[in-house]
TORKOL-4160 file (C-alpha; in steps of 0.2 Angstrom, whole numbers, padded with zeros to 4 digits, m for minus):
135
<pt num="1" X="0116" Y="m0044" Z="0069"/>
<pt num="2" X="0121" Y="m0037" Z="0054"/>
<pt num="3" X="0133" Y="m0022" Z="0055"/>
<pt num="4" X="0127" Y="m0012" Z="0044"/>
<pt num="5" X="0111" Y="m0008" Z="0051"/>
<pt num="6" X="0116" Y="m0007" Z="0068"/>
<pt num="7" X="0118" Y="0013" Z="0067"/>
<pt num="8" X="0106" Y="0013" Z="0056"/>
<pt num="9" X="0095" Y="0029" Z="0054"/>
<pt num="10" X="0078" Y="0034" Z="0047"/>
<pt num="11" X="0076" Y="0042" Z="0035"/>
<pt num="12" X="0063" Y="0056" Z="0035"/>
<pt num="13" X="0045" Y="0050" Z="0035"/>
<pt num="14" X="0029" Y="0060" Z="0032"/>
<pt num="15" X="0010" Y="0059" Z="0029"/>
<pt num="16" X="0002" Y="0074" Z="0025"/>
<pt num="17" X="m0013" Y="0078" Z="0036"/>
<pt num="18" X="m0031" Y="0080" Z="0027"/>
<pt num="19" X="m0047" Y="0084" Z="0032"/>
<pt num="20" X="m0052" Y="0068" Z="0036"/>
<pt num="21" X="m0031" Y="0061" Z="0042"/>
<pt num="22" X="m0018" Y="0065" Z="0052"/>
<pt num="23" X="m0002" Y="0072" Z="0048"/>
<pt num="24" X="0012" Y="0060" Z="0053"/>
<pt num="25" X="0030" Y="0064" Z="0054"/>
<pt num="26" X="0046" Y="0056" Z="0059"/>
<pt num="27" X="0062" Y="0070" Z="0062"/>
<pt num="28" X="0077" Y="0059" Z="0061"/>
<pt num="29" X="0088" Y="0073" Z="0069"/>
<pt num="30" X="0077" Y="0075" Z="0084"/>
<pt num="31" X="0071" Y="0057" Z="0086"/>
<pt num="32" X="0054" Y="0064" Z="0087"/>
<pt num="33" X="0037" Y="0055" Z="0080"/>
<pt num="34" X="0023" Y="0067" Z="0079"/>
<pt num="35" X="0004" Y="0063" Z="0075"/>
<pt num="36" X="m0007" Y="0077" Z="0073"/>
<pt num="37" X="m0024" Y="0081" Z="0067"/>
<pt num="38" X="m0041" Y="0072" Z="0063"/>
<pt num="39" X="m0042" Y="0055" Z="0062"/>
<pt num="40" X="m0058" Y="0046" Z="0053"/>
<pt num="41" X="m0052" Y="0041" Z="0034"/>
<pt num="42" X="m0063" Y="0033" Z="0022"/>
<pt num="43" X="m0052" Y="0017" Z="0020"/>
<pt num="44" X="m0043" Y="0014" Z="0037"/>
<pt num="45" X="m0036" Y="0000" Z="0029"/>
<pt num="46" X="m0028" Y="0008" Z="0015"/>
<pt num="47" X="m0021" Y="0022" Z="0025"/>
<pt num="48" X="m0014" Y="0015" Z="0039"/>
<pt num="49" X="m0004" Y="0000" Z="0035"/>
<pt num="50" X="0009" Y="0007" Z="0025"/>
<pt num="51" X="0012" Y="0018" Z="0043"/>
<pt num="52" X="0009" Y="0002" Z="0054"/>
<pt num="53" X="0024" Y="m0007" Z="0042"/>
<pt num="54" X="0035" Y="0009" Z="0044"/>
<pt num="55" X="0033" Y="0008" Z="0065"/>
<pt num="56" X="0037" Y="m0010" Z="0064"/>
<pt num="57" X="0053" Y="m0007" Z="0053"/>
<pt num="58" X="0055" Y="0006" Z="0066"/>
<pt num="59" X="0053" Y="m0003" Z="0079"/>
<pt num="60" X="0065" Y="m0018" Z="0075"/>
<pt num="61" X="0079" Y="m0003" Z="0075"/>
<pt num="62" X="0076" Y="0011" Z="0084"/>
<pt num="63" X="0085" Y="0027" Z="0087"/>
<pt num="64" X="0093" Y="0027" Z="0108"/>
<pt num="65" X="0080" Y="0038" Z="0113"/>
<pt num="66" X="0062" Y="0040" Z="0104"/>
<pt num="67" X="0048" Y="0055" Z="0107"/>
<pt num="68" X="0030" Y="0053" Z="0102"/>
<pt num="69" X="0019" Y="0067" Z="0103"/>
<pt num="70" X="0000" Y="0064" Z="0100"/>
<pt num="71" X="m0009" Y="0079" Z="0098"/>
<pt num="72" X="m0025" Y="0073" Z="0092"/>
<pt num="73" X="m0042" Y="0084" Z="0088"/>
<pt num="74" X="m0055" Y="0069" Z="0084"/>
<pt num="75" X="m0052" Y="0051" Z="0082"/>
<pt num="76" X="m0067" Y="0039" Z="0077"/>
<pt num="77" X="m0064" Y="0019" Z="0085"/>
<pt num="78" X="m0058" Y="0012" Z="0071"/>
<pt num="79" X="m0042" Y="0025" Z="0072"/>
<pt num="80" X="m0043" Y="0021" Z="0089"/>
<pt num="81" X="m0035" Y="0005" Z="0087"/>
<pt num="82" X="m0023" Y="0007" Z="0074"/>
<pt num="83" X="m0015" Y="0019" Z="0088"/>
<pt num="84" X="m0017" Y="0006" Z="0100"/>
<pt num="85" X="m0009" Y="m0004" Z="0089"/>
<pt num="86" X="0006" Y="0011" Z="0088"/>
<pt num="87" X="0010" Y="0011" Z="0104"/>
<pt num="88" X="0008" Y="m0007" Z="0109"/>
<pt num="89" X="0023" Y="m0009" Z="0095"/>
<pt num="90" X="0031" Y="0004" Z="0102"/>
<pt num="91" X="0036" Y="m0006" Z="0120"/>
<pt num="92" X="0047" Y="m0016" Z="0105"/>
<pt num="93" X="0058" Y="m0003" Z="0110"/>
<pt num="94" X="0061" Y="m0003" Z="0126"/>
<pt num="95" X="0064" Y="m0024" Z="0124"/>
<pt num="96" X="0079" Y="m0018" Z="0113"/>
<pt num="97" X="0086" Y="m0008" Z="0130"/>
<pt num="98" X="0084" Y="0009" Z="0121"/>
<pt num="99" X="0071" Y="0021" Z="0128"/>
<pt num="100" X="0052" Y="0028" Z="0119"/>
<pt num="101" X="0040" Y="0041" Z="0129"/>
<pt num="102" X="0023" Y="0047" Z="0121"/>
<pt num="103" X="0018" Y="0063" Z="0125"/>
<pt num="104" X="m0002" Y="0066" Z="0125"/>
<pt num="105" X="m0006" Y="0083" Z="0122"/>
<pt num="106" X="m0023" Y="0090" Z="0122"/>
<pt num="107" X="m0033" Y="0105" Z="0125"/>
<pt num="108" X="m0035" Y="0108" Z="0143"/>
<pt num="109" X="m0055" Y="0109" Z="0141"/>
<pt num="110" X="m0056" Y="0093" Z="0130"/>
<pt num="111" X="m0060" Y="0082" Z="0143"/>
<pt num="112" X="m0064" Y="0067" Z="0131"/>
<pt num="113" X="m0046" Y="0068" Z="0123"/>
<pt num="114" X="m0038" Y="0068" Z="0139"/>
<pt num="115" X="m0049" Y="0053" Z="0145"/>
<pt num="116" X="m0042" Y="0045" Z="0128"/>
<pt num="117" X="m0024" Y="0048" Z="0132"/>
<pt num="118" X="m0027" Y="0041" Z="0150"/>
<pt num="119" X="m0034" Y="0024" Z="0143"/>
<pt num="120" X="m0022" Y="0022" Z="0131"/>
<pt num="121" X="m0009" Y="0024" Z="0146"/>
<pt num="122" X="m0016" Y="0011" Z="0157"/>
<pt num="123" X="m0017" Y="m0001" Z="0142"/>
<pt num="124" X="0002" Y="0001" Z="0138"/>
<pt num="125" X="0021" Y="m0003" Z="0148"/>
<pt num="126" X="0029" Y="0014" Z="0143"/>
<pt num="127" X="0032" Y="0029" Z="0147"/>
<pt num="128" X="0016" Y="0040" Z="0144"/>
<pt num="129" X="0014" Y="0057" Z="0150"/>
<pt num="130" X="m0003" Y="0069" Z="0147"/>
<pt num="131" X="0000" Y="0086" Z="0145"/>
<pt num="132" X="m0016" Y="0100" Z="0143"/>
<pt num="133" X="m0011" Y="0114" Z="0133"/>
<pt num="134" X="m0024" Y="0132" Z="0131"/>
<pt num="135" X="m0031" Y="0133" Z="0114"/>
């Protein structure tokens, strides 16, 4: 392995949220991946490969210890499996012997949300806890 990029770390990485896209943000001192928002862009192509590239360079040299914390309002199928997608590349991670957890959050009356985040966490091998929050 090359020493150079064995400590690597991350630089910063943002995408603003929209209307129609969520706000994506990686916190390099905190370790912390956070999605947020609305999910149902025009061109699901175009906006989220240049995010599932930047996961998969993630992946390959991850931080000890990563957080993800989804707090989604609306998502149509097609985001659906780009997040799939996420956090299937995400148990890249724990092959490496570091550690990853996502953390669902939603609103404690959006049942639909929460039955999202309990699929999502039978279909993946990591860590996943739900969390209802009040509005």
């Amino acid at each position: 392995m090359d020493q150079s990029n064995e400590h690597r770390q991350f630089s910063p990485f943002r995408v603003d949220k929209t209307p129609k896209s969520p706000g994506i943000q990686y916190n390099p001192s905190t370790n912390i991946i956070s999605i947020t928002g609305i999910s149902v862009p025009e061109d699901h192509l175009s906006f989220y490969n240049p995010i599932i590239a930047w996961f998969d360079a993630f992946v390959q040299n991850p931080p000890d210890h990563t957080h993800v914390i989804v707090q989604m309002e609306y998502f149509n199928t097609s985001s659906s499996k780009y997040f799939l997608r996420i956090f299937r590349m995400l148990q890249g991670i724990l092959d490496k012997g570091k550690s990853v957890e996502v953390f669902w959050i939603y609103e404690e009356d959006d049942w639909d949300m929460r039955e999202c985040g309990a699929d999502y966490q039978s279909l993946v091998n990591i860590p996943f806890t739900l969390k209802a929050v009040k509005e």
